[in-house]
DRENDO-1510 file (C-alpha; in Angstrom, 1 decimal, always signed):
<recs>
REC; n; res; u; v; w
REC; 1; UNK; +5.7; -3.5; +1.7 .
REC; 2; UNK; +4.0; -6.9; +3.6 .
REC; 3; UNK; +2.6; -4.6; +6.0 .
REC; 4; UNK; +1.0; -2.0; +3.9 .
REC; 5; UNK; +0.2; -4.5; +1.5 .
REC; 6; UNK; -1.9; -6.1; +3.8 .
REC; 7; UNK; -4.0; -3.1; +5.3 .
REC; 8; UNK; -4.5; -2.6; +1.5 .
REC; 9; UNK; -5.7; -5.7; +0.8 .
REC; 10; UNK; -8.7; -5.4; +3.2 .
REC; 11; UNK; -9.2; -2.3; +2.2 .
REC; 12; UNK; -9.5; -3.8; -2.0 .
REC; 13; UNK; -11.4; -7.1; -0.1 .
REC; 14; UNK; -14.4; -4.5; +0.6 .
REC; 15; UNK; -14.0; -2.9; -2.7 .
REC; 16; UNK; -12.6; +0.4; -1.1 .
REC; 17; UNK; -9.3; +1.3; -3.6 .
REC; 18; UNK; -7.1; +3.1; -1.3 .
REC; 19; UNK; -4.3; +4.2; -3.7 .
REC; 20; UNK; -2.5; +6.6; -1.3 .
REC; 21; UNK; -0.4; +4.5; +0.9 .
REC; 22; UNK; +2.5; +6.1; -0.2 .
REC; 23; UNK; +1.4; +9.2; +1.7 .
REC; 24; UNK; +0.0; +7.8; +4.4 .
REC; 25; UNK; +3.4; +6.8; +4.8 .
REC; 26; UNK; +4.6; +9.7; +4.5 .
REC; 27; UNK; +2.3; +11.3; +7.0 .
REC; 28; UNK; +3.0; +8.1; +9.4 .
REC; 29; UNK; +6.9; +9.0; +9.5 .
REC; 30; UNK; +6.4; +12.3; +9.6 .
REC; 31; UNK; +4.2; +12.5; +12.7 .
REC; 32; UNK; +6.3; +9.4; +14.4 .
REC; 33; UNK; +9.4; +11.8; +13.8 .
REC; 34; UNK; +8.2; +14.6; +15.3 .
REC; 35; UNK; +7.8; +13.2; +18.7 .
REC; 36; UNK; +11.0; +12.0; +18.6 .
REC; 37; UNK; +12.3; +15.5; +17.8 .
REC; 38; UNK; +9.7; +16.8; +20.2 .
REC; 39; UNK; +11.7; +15.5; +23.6 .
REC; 40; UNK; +15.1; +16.0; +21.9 .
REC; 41; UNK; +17.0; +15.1; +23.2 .
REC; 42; UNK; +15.2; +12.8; +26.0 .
REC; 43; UNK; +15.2; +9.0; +25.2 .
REC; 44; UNK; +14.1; +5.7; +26.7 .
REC; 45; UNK; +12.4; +2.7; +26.4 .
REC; 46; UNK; +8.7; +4.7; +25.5 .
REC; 47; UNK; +10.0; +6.7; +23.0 .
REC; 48; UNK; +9.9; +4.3; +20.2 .
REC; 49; UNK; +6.5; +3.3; +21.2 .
REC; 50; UNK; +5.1; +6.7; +21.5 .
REC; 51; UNK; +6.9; +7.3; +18.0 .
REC; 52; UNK; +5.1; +4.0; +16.7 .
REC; 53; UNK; +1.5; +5.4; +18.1 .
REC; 54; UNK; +1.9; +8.9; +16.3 .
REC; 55; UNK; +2.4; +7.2; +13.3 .
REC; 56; UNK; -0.4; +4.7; +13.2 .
REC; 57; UNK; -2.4; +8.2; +14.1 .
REC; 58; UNK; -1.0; +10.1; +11.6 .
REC; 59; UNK; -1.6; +7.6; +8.9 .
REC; 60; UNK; -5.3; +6.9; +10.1 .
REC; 61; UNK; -5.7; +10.9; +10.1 .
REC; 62; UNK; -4.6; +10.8; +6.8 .
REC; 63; UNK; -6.8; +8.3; +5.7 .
REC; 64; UNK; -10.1; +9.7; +7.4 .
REC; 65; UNK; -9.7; +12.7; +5.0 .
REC; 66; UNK; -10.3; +9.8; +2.5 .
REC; 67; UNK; -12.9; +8.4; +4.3 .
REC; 68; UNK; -14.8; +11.3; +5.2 .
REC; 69; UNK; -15.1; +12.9; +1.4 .
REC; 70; UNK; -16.4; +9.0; +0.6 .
REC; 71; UNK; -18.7; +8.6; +3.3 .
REC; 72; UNK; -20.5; +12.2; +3.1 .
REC; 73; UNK; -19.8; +14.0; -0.7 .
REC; 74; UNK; -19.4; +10.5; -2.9 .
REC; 75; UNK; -16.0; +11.3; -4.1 .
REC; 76; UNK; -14.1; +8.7; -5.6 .
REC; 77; UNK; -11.4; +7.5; -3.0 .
REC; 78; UNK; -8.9; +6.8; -5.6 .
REC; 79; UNK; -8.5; +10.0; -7.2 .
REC; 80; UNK; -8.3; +11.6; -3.6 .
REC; 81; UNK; -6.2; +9.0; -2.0 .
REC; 82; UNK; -3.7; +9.6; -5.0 .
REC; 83; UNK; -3.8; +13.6; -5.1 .
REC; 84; UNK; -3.2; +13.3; -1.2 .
REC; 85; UNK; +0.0; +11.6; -1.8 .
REC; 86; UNK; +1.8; +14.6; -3.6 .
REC; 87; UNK; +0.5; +17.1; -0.6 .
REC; 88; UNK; +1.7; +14.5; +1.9 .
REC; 89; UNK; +5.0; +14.5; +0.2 .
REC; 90; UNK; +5.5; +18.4; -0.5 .
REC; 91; UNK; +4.5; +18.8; +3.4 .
REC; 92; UNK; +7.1; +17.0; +4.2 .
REC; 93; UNK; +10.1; +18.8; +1.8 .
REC; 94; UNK; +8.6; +21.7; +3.5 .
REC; 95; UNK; +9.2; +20.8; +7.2 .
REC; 96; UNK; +12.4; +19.3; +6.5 .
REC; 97; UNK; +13.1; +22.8; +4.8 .
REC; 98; UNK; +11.8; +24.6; +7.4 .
REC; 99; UNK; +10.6; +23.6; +11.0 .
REC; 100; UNK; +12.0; +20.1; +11.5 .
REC; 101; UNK; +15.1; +20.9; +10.0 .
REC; 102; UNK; +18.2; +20.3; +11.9 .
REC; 103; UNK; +19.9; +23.6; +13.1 .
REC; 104; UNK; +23.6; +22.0; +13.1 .
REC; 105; UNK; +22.9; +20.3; +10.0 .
REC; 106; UNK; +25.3; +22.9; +8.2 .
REC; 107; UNK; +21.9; +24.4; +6.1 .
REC; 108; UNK; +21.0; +20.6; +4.5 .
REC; 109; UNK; +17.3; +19.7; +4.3 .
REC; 110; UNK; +17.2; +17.1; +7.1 .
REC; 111; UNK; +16.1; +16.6; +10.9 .
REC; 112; UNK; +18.0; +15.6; +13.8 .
REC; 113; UNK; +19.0; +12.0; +14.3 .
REC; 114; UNK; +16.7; +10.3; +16.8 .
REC; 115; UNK; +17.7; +9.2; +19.8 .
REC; 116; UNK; +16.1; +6.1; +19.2 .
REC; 117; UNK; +16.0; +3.1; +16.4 .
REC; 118; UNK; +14.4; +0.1; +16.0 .
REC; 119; UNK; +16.3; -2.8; +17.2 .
REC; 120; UNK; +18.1; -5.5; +14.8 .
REC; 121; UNK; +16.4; -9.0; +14.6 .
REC; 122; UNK; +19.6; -10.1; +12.9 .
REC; 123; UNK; +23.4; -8.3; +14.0 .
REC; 124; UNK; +25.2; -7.2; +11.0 .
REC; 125; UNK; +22.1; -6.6; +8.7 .
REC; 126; UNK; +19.2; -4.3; +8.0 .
REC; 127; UNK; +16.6; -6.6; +9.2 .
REC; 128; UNK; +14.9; -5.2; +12.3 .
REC; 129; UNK; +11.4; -5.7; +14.5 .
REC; 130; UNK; +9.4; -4.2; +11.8 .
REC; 131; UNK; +9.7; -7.5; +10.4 .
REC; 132; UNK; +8.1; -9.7; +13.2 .
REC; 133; UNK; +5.5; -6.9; +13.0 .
REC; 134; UNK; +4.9; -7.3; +9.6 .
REC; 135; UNK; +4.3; -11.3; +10.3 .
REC; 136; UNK; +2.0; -10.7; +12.7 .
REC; 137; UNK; -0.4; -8.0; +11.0 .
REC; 138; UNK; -0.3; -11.3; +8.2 .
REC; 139; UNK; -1.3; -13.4; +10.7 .
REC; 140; UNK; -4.3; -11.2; +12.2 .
REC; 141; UNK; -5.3; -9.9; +9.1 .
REC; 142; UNK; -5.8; -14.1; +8.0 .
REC; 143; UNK; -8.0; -14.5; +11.5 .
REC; 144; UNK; -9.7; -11.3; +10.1 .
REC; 145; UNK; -11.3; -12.4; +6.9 .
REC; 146; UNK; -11.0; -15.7; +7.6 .
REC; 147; UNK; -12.7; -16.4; +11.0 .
REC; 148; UNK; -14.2; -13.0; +11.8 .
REC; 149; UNK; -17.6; -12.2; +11.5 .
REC; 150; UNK; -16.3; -8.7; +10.0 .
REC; 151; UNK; -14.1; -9.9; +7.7 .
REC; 152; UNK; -17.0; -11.9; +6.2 .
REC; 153; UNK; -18.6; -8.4; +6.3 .
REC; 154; UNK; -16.0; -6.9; +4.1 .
REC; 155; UNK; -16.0; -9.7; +1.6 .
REC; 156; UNK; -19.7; -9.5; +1.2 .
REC; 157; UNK; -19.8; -5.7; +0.8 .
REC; 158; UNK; -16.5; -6.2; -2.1 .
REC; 159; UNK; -18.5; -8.8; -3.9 .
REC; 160; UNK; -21.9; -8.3; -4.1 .
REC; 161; UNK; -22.5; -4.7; -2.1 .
REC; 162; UNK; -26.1; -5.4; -2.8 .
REC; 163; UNK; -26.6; -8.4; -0.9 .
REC; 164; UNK; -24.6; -6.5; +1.9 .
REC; 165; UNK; -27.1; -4.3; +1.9 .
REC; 166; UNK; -30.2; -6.8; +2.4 .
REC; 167; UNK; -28.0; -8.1; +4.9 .
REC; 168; UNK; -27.9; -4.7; +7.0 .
REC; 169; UNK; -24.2; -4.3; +6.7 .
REC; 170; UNK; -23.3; -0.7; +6.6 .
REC; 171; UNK; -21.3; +0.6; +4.1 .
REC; 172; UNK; -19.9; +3.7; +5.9 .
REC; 173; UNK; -18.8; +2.0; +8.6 .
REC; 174; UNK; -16.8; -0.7; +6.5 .
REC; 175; UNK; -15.5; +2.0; +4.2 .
REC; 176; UNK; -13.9; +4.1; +7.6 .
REC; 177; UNK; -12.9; +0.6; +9.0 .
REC; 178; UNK; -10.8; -0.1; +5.9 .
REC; 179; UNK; -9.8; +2.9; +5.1 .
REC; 180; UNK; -8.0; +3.9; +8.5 .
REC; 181; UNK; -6.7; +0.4; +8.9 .
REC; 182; UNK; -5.0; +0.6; +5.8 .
REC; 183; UNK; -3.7; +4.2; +6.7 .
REC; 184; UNK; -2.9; +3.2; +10.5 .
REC; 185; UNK; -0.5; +0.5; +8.4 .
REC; 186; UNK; +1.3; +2.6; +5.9 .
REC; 187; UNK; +2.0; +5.1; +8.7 .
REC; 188; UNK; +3.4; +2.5; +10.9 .
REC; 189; UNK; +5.3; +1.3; +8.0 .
REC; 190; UNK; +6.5; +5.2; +7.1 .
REC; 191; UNK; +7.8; +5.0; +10.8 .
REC; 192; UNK; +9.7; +1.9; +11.0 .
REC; 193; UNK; +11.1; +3.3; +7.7 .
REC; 194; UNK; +12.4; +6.5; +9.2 .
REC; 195; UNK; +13.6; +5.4; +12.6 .
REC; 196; UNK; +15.1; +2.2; +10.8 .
REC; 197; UNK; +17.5; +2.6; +8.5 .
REC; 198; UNK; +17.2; +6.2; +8.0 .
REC; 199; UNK; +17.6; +7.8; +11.3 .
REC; 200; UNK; +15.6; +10.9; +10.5 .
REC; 201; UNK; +13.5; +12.4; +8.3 .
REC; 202; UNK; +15.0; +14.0; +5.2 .
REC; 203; UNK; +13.1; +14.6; +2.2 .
REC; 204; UNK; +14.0; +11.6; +0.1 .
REC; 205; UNK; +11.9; +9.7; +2.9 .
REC; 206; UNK; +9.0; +8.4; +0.5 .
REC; 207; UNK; +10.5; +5.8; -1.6 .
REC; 208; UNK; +7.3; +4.4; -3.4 .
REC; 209; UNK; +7.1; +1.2; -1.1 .
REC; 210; UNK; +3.1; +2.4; -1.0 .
REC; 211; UNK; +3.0; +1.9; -5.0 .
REC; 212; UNK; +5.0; -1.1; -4.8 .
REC; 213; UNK; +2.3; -2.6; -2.2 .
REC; 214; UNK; -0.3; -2.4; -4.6 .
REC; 215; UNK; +1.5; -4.6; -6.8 .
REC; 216; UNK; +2.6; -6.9; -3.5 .
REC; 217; UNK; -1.4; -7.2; -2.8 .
REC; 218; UNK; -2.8; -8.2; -6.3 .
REC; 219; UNK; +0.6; -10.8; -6.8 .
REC; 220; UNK; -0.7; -12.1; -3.2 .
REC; 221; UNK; -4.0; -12.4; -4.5 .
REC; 222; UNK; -5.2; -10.1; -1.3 .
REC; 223; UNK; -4.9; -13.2; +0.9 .
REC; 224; UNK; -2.2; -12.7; +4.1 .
REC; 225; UNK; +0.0; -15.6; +3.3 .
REC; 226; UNK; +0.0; -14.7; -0.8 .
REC; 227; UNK; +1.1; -11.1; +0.6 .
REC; 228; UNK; +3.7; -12.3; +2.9 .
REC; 229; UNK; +5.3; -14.3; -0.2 .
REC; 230; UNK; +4.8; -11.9; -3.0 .
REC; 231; UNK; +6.4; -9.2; -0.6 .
REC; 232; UNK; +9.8; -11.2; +0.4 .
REC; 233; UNK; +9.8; -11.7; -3.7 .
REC; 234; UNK; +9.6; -8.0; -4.2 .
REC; 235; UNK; +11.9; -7.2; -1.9 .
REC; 236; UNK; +14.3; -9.6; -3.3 .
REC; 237; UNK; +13.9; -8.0; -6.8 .
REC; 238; UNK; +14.7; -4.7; -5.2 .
REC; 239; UNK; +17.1; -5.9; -3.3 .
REC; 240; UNK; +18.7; -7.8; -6.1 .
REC; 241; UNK; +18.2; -4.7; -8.9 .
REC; 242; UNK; +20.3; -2.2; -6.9 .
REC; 243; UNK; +22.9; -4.9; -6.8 .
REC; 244; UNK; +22.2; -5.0; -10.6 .
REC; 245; UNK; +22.4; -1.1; -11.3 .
REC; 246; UNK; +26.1; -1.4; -9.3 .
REC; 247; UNK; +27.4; -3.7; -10.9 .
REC; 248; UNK; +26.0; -4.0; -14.3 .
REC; 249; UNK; +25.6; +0.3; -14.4 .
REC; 250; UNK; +22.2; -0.4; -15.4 .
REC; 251; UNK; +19.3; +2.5; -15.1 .
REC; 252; UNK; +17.1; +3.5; -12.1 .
REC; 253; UNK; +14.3; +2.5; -13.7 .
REC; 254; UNK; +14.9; -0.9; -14.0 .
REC; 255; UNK; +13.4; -2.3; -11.0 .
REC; 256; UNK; +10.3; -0.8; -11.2 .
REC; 257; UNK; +9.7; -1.9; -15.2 .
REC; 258; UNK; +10.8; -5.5; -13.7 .
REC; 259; UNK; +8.3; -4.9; -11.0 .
REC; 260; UNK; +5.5; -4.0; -13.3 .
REC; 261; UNK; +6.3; -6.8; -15.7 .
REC; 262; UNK; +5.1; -9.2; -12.4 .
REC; 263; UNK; +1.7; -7.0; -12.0 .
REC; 264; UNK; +1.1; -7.3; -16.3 .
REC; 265; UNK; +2.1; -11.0; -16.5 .
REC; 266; UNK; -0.6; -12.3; -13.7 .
REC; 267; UNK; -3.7; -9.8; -15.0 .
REC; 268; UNK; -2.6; -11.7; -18.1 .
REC; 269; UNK; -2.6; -15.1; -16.5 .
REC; 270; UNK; -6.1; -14.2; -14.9 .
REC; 271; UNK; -7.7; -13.1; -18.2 .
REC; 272; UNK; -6.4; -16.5; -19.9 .
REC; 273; UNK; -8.1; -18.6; -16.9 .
REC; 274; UNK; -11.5; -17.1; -17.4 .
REC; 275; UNK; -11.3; -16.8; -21.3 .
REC; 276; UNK; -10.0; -19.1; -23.6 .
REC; 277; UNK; -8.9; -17.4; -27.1 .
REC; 278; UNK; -9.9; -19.8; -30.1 .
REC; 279; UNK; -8.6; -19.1; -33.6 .
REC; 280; UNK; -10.7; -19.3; -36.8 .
REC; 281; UNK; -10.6; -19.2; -40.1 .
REC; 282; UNK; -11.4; -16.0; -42.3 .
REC; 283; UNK; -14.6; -16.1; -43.4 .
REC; 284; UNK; -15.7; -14.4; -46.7 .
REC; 285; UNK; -18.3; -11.9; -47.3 .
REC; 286; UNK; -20.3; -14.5; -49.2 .
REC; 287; UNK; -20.3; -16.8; -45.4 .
REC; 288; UNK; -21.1; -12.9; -43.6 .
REC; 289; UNK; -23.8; -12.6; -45.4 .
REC; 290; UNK; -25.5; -16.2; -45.5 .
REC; 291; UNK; -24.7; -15.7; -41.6 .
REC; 292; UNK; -27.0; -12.7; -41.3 .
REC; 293; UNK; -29.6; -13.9; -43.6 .
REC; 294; UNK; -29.9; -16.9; -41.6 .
REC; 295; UNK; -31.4; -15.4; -38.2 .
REC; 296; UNK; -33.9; -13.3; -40.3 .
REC; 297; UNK; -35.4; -16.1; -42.2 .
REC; 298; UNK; -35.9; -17.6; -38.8 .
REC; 299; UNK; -37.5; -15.3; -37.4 .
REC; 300; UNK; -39.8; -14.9; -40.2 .
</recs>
Protein backbone atom coordinates (compact mmCIF):
# COMPACT_ATOMS: atom_id res chain seq x y z
CA UNK A 1 0.00 0.00 0.00
CA UNK A 2 3.17 2.69 0.87
CA UNK A 3 4.34 2.02 -2.46
CA UNK A 4 1.43 2.64 -4.56
CA UNK A 5 0.27 5.16 -2.29
CA UNK A 6 3.09 7.08 -3.04
CA UNK A 7 3.17 6.93 -7.01
CA UNK A 8 -0.44 8.06 -6.39
CA UNK A 9 0.29 10.85 -4.44
CA UNK A 10 2.36 12.51 -7.24
CA UNK A 11 0.05 11.63 -9.46
CA UNK A 12 -3.01 13.72 -6.98
CA UNK A 13 0.11 16.44 -6.32
CA UNK A 14 -0.31 17.48 -10.21
CA UNK A 15 -4.00 17.20 -9.99
CA UNK A 16 -3.97 13.97 -12.22
CA UNK A 17 -6.72 11.43 -10.15
CA UNK A 18 -5.44 8.12 -11.06
CA UNK A 19 -8.06 5.79 -9.49
CA UNK A 20 -6.97 2.52 -11.09
CA UNK A 21 -4.18 1.26 -9.14
CA UNK A 22 -5.84 -1.64 -8.33
CA UNK A 23 -5.42 -2.79 -11.92
CA UNK A 24 -2.44 -1.56 -12.59
CA UNK A 25 -1.65 -4.03 -10.11
CA UNK A 26 -3.18 -6.40 -11.48
CA UNK A 27 -1.65 -5.87 -14.91
CA UNK A 28 1.90 -5.45 -12.98
CA UNK A 29 1.59 -9.18 -11.44
CA UNK A 30 0.28 -10.45 -14.22
CA UNK A 31 2.92 -9.49 -16.77
CA UNK A 32 5.85 -10.15 -13.84
CA UNK A 33 4.18 -13.68 -13.68
CA UNK A 34 4.33 -14.53 -16.94
CA UNK A 35 8.03 -14.34 -17.42
CA UNK A 36 8.46 -16.38 -14.67
CA UNK A 37 6.18 -19.07 -16.27
CA UNK A 38 7.80 -18.18 -19.55
CA UNK A 39 11.39 -19.97 -18.63
CA UNK A 40 9.58 -22.64 -16.50
CA UNK A 41 11.17 -24.12 -15.24
CA UNK A 42 14.70 -22.13 -15.47
CA UNK A 43 15.58 -20.02 -12.38
CA UNK A 44 18.38 -17.81 -11.08
CA UNK A 45 19.45 -14.80 -9.66
CA UNK A 46 17.89 -12.55 -12.89
CA UNK A 47 14.70 -14.03 -12.76
CA UNK A 48 13.25 -12.01 -10.05
CA UNK A 49 14.61 -8.92 -11.58
CA UNK A 50 13.43 -9.63 -15.01
CA UNK A 51 9.98 -10.45 -13.24
CA UNK A 52 10.22 -7.00 -11.26
CA UNK A 53 10.95 -5.13 -14.84
CA UNK A 54 7.85 -6.68 -16.63
CA UNK A 55 5.82 -5.47 -13.96
CA UNK A 56 6.86 -1.93 -13.62
CA UNK A 57 6.14 -2.26 -17.75
CA UNK A 58 3.13 -3.74 -17.49
CA UNK A 59 1.76 -1.33 -15.00
CA UNK A 60 3.15 1.83 -16.98
CA UNK A 61 1.42 0.14 -20.13
CA UNK A 62 -1.51 0.10 -18.34
CA UNK A 63 -1.41 3.48 -17.32
CA UNK A 64 -0.42 5.00 -20.81
CA UNK A 65 -3.90 3.85 -21.99
CA UNK A 66 -4.85 6.42 -19.22
CA UNK A 67 -2.57 8.79 -20.27
CA UNK A 68 -3.06 8.76 -23.83
CA UNK A 69 -7.14 9.10 -23.89
CA UNK A 70 -6.16 12.34 -21.46
CA UNK A 71 -3.54 13.80 -23.33
CA UNK A 72 -5.24 13.53 -26.99
CA UNK A 73 -9.46 13.02 -26.56
CA UNK A 74 -9.94 14.93 -22.92
CA UNK A 75 -11.41 12.02 -21.18
CA UNK A 76 -11.67 12.13 -17.67
CA UNK A 77 -8.85 9.86 -16.21
CA UNK A 78 -10.94 8.77 -13.33
CA UNK A 79 -13.75 7.32 -14.93
CA UNK A 80 -11.18 5.39 -17.35
CA UNK A 81 -8.59 4.55 -14.76
CA UNK A 82 -11.66 2.94 -12.73
CA UNK A 83 -13.47 1.05 -15.78
CA UNK A 84 -9.77 -0.30 -16.53
CA UNK A 85 -9.62 -1.98 -13.27
CA UNK A 86 -12.54 -4.43 -13.90
CA UNK A 87 -10.95 -5.42 -17.58
CA UNK A 88 -7.61 -5.71 -15.78
CA UNK A 89 -9.16 -8.03 -13.29
CA UNK A 90 -11.50 -10.24 -15.69
CA UNK A 91 -8.14 -10.57 -18.01
CA UNK A 92 -6.68 -12.05 -15.41
CA UNK A 93 -9.62 -14.79 -14.26
CA UNK A 94 -9.33 -15.43 -17.90
CA UNK A 95 -5.68 -16.48 -18.20
CA UNK A 96 -5.69 -18.17 -15.02
CA UNK A 97 -8.73 -20.07 -16.67
CA UNK A 98 -7.18 -20.52 -19.70
CA UNK A 99 -3.43 -19.97 -20.88
CA UNK A 100 -1.52 -19.49 -17.62
CA UNK A 101 -3.23 -22.09 -15.92
CA UNK A 102 -1.29 -24.86 -14.43
CA UNK A 103 -1.68 -28.15 -16.41
CA UNK A 104 -1.04 -30.45 -13.08
CA UNK A 105 -3.08 -28.21 -11.16
CA UNK A 106 -5.87 -31.03 -11.11
CA UNK A 107 -8.37 -28.42 -13.37
CA UNK A 108 -8.11 -25.42 -10.45
CA UNK A 109 -7.86 -21.86 -11.76
CA UNK A 110 -4.17 -21.19 -10.86
CA UNK A 111 -0.54 -20.98 -12.43
CA UNK A 112 2.43 -22.78 -11.69
CA UNK A 113 4.43 -21.95 -8.62
CA UNK A 114 7.48 -19.77 -9.58
CA UNK A 115 10.66 -20.87 -9.25
CA UNK A 116 11.43 -17.79 -7.62
CA UNK A 117 10.21 -15.53 -4.41
CA UNK A 118 11.24 -12.60 -2.89
CA UNK A 119 13.56 -13.00 -0.13
CA UNK A 120 12.52 -12.58 3.79
CA UNK A 121 13.92 -9.32 5.51
CA UNK A 122 12.77 -10.98 8.70
CA UNK A 123 12.95 -15.29 9.15
CA UNK A 124 9.80 -16.60 10.34
CA UNK A 125 7.46 -13.73 9.06
CA UNK A 126 5.89 -12.32 5.86
CA UNK A 127 8.04 -9.31 5.75
CA UNK A 128 10.17 -9.37 2.61
CA UNK A 129 12.40 -6.77 0.30
CA UNK A 130 9.34 -5.20 -1.01
CA UNK A 131 9.48 -3.46 2.13
CA UNK A 132 13.00 -1.74 1.92
CA UNK A 133 11.68 -0.95 -1.67
CA UNK A 134 8.73 0.66 -0.46
CA UNK A 135 11.10 2.91 1.98
CA UNK A 136 13.14 3.98 -0.63
CA UNK A 137 10.39 4.99 -3.39
CA UNK A 138 9.33 7.26 0.08
CA UNK A 139 12.50 8.56 0.26
CA UNK A 140 12.88 9.48 -3.60
CA UNK A 141 9.59 10.49 -4.10
CA UNK A 142 10.39 13.30 -0.79
CA UNK A 143 13.80 14.39 -2.94
CA UNK A 144 11.18 14.62 -5.81
CA UNK A 145 8.77 17.24 -4.70
CA UNK A 146 10.84 18.50 -2.33
CA UNK A 147 14.20 19.40 -4.07
CA UNK A 148 13.48 18.76 -7.68
CA UNK A 149 12.88 21.20 -10.05
CA UNK A 150 10.02 18.80 -11.42
CA UNK A 151 8.43 18.11 -8.44
CA UNK A 152 7.94 21.96 -8.07
CA UNK A 153 6.55 21.48 -11.59
CA UNK A 154 3.90 19.13 -10.54
CA UNK A 155 2.84 21.15 -7.60
CA UNK A 156 2.45 24.15 -9.60
CA UNK A 157 0.42 22.51 -12.35
CA UNK A 158 -2.00 20.73 -9.06
CA UNK A 159 -2.46 24.11 -7.68
CA UNK A 160 -2.80 26.71 -9.90
CA UNK A 161 -2.58 25.00 -13.58
CA UNK A 162 -2.88 28.51 -14.83
CA UNK A 163 0.17 29.87 -13.55
CA UNK A 164 1.79 26.54 -14.83
CA UNK A 165 0.89 27.51 -17.89
CA UNK A 166 2.44 31.22 -17.92
CA UNK A 167 5.30 29.44 -16.60
CA UNK A 168 5.66 27.12 -19.84
CA UNK A 169 5.23 23.96 -17.97
CA UNK A 170 3.50 21.34 -20.14
CA UNK A 171 0.71 19.72 -19.07
CA UNK A 172 0.93 16.59 -21.31
CA UNK A 173 4.09 15.81 -20.29
CA UNK A 174 3.31 16.04 -16.47
CA UNK A 175 0.15 14.23 -16.93
CA UNK A 176 2.25 10.97 -18.81
CA UNK A 177 5.00 11.54 -16.10
CA UNK A 178 2.52 10.89 -13.35
CA UNK A 179 0.46 8.77 -14.74
CA UNK A 180 3.08 5.93 -15.70
CA UNK A 181 4.90 6.55 -12.45
CA UNK A 182 2.01 5.82 -10.61
CA UNK A 183 1.25 2.67 -12.86
CA UNK A 184 5.07 1.61 -13.00
CA UNK A 185 4.39 1.44 -8.85
CA UNK A 186 1.22 -0.43 -8.55
CA UNK A 187 2.64 -3.01 -11.04
CA UNK A 188 5.68 -3.40 -9.05
CA UNK A 189 3.64 -3.64 -6.06
CA UNK A 190 1.06 -6.32 -7.95
CA UNK A 191 4.50 -8.28 -8.43
CA UNK A 192 6.01 -8.39 -5.14
CA UNK A 193 2.37 -9.35 -4.14
CA UNK A 194 2.29 -12.44 -6.41
CA UNK A 195 5.86 -13.76 -6.11
CA UNK A 196 5.59 -12.87 -2.29
CA UNK A 197 3.35 -14.53 -0.38
CA UNK A 198 1.30 -15.93 -3.09
CA UNK A 199 3.61 -17.96 -5.22
CA UNK A 200 1.53 -17.59 -8.34
CA UNK A 201 -1.06 -16.06 -9.81
CA UNK A 202 -4.56 -17.28 -9.13
CA UNK A 203 -7.48 -15.25 -9.57
CA UNK A 204 -8.04 -13.99 -6.08
CA UNK A 205 -4.72 -12.01 -6.85
CA UNK A 206 -6.24 -8.33 -6.64
CA UNK A 207 -7.03 -7.81 -3.13
CA UNK A 208 -8.03 -3.92 -3.21
CA UNK A 209 -4.55 -2.72 -1.77
CA UNK A 210 -4.94 -0.13 -4.95
CA UNK A 211 -8.34 1.22 -3.22
CA UNK A 212 -6.86 1.10 0.08
CA UNK A 213 -3.88 3.33 -1.23
CA UNK A 214 -6.09 6.02 -1.94
CA UNK A 215 -7.15 6.23 1.44
CA UNK A 216 -3.14 5.59 2.59
CA UNK A 217 -2.42 8.90 0.35
CA UNK A 218 -5.06 11.45 1.57
CA UNK A 219 -4.45 10.06 5.62
CA UNK A 220 -0.59 10.88 4.60
CA UNK A 221 -1.59 14.16 3.40
CA UNK A 222 0.26 13.14 -0.16
CA UNK A 223 3.59 13.89 1.59
CA UNK A 224 6.29 10.61 1.60
CA UNK A 225 6.75 10.43 5.25
CA UNK A 226 2.69 10.98 6.06
CA UNK A 227 2.36 7.89 3.47
CA UNK A 228 4.93 5.86 5.03
CA UNK A 229 3.04 6.28 8.51
CA UNK A 230 -0.53 6.15 7.39
CA UNK A 231 0.45 2.92 5.42
CA UNK A 232 2.16 0.86 8.45
CA UNK A 233 -1.31 2.11 10.25
CA UNK A 234 -3.42 0.58 7.60
CA UNK A 235 -1.72 -2.31 7.47
CA UNK A 236 -1.92 -2.79 11.09
CA UNK A 237 -5.80 -2.30 10.98
CA UNK A 238 -5.81 -5.10 8.33
CA UNK A 239 -3.57 -6.99 9.92
CA UNK A 240 -5.31 -6.59 13.26
CA UNK A 241 -9.16 -7.02 11.61
CA UNK A 242 -8.46 -10.52 10.17
CA UNK A 243 -7.26 -11.32 13.68
CA UNK A 244 -10.66 -9.76 14.68
CA UNK A 245 -12.92 -11.65 12.15
CA UNK A 246 -11.09 -15.14 13.74
CA UNK A 247 -11.47 -14.67 16.77
CA UNK A 248 -14.37 -12.43 17.41
CA UNK A 249 -16.34 -14.31 14.01
CA UNK A 250 -16.92 -10.86 12.99
CA UNK A 251 -17.88 -9.98 9.03
CA UNK A 252 -15.65 -9.40 5.98
CA UNK A 253 -16.56 -6.25 5.75
CA UNK A 254 -15.34 -4.98 8.72
CA UNK A 255 -12.05 -3.67 7.92
CA UNK A 256 -12.89 -1.85 5.07
CA UNK A 257 -15.91 0.18 7.01
CA UNK A 258 -13.07 0.67 9.82
CA UNK A 259 -10.82 1.78 6.99
CA UNK A 260 -13.30 4.27 5.57
CA UNK A 261 -14.22 5.63 8.94
CA UNK A 262 -10.18 6.99 8.88
CA UNK A 263 -10.76 8.56 5.22
CA UNK A 264 -14.50 10.31 6.62
CA UNK A 265 -13.10 11.39 10.01
CA UNK A 266 -9.96 13.51 8.43
CA UNK A 267 -12.17 15.15 5.31
CA UNK A 268 -14.20 16.08 8.48
CA UNK A 269 -11.25 17.33 10.41
CA UNK A 270 -10.13 19.34 7.25
CA UNK A 271 -13.62 20.90 6.68
CA UNK A 272 -13.67 21.99 10.59
CA UNK A 273 -10.02 23.75 10.10
CA UNK A 274 -11.07 25.93 7.29
CA UNK A 275 -14.72 26.52 8.50
CA UNK A 276 -15.79 27.21 11.78
CA UNK A 277 -19.76 26.36 12.40
CA UNK A 278 -21.41 29.17 14.65
CA UNK A 279 -24.82 28.63 16.10
CA UNK A 280 -27.56 31.22 16.24
CA UNK A 281 -30.59 31.95 17.40
CA UNK A 282 -34.04 31.52 15.34
CA UNK A 283 -34.89 34.55 13.96
CA UNK A 284 -38.63 35.47 13.26
CA UNK A 285 -40.24 36.46 10.16
CA UNK A 286 -40.77 39.90 11.63
CA UNK A 287 -36.34 40.11 12.00
CA UNK A 288 -36.42 38.43 8.03
CA UNK A 289 -38.12 40.90 6.95
CA UNK A 290 -36.62 44.10 8.69
CA UNK A 291 -33.34 42.21 7.42
CA UNK A 292 -34.38 42.53 3.74
CA UNK A 293 -35.84 45.94 3.99
CA UNK A 294 -32.82 47.15 5.36
CA UNK A 295 -30.30 46.81 2.18
CA UNK A 296 -33.12 48.31 -0.01
CA UNK A 297 -33.57 51.46 1.90
CA UNK A 298 -29.88 51.79 1.54
CA UNK A 299 -29.63 51.54 -1.61
CA UNK A 300 -32.26 53.99 -2.20
Amino acid sequence: MILIAVGLAVGFRAGVWNIGAEGQFTIGALTGGSVALAVYPASGWWLLPAMALAGIAGGMAWAAIVAVLRTRCNTNEILVSLMLTYVAVLLLSALTHGPLRDPDGLNFPESRLFQTAVPLIIPGTRAHAGFLVALAAVALAWVLLQSHMLGFKIKVLGQAPRAAASAGFSEPRLVWFTLLLSGGAAGLAGLFEAAGPVGQLVPQLPAGYGFAAIVVAFLGRLTPLGILLAGLLLALTTIGGEMAQISMSLPSATISTFQGMFLFFMLAADVLVHYRPRWQPRRTRAELRATCKAPAKAAK
